[in-house]
C-alpha positions as MATLAB code, in Angstrom:
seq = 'XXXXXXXXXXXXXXXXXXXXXXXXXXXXXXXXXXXXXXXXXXXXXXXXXXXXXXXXXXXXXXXXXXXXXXXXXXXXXXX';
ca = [
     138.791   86.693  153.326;
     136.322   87.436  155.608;
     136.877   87.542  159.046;
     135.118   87.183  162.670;
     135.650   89.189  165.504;
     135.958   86.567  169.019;
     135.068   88.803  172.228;
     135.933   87.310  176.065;
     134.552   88.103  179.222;
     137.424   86.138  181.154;
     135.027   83.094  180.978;
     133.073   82.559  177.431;
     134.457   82.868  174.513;
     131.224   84.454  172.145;
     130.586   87.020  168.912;
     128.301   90.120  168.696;
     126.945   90.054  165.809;
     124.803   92.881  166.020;
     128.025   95.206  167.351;
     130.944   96.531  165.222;
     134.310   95.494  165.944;
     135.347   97.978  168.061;
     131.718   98.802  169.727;
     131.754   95.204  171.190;
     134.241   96.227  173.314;
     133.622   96.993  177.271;
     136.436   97.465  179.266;
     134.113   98.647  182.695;
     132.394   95.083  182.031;
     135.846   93.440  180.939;
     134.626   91.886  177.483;
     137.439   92.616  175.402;
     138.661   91.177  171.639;
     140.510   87.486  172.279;
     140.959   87.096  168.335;
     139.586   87.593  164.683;
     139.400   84.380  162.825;
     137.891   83.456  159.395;
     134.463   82.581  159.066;
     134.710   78.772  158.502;
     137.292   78.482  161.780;
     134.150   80.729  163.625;
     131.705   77.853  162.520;
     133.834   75.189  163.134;
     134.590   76.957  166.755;
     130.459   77.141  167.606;
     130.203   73.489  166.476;
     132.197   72.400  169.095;
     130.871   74.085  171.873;
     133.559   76.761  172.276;
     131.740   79.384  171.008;
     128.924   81.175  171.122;
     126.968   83.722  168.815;
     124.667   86.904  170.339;
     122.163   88.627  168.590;
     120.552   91.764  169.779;
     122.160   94.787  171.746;
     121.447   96.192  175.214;
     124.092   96.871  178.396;
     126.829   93.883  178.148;
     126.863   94.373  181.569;
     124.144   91.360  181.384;
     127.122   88.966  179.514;
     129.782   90.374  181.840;
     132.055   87.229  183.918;
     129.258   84.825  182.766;
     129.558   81.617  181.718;
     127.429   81.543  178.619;
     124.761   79.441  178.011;
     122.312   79.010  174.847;
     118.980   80.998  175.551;
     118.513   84.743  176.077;
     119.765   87.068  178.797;
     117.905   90.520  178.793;
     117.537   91.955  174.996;
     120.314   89.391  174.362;
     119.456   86.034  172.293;
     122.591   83.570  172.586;
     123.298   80.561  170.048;
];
């Protein structure tokens, strides 16, 4: 089963797609892993507003205590 890594940054609840499992991590910008779920609970998650995907990479200080939003933020495009 495949599986999807769920990243927090105390406010958001988002994926980093473009980031390995353990590279997402930022403990100096407090985004840290809140779960791993499956792929279909990840989908169903994102269709109801709770979370969101990023694409790209860049400092997460940008994402850091953020409420996220859909649009971009620095090299960061959020869904």
């Amino acid at each position: 089963m495949q599986t999807t890594t769920i990243y927090t940054n105390g406010k958001s609840l988002f994926t980093l797609e473009n980031y390995c499992k353990t590279a997402g991590v930022s403990h100096a910008n407090k985004i840290t892993i809140h779960s791993e779920v499956s792929k279909l609970k990840a989908r169903a998650m994102h269709s109801n507003g709770q979370l969101h995907y990023i694409f790209g990479t860049g400092d997460r200080k940008h994402i850091a205590g953020i409420s996220l939003k859909r649009g971009k933020i620095d090299n960061f495009q959020i869904i």
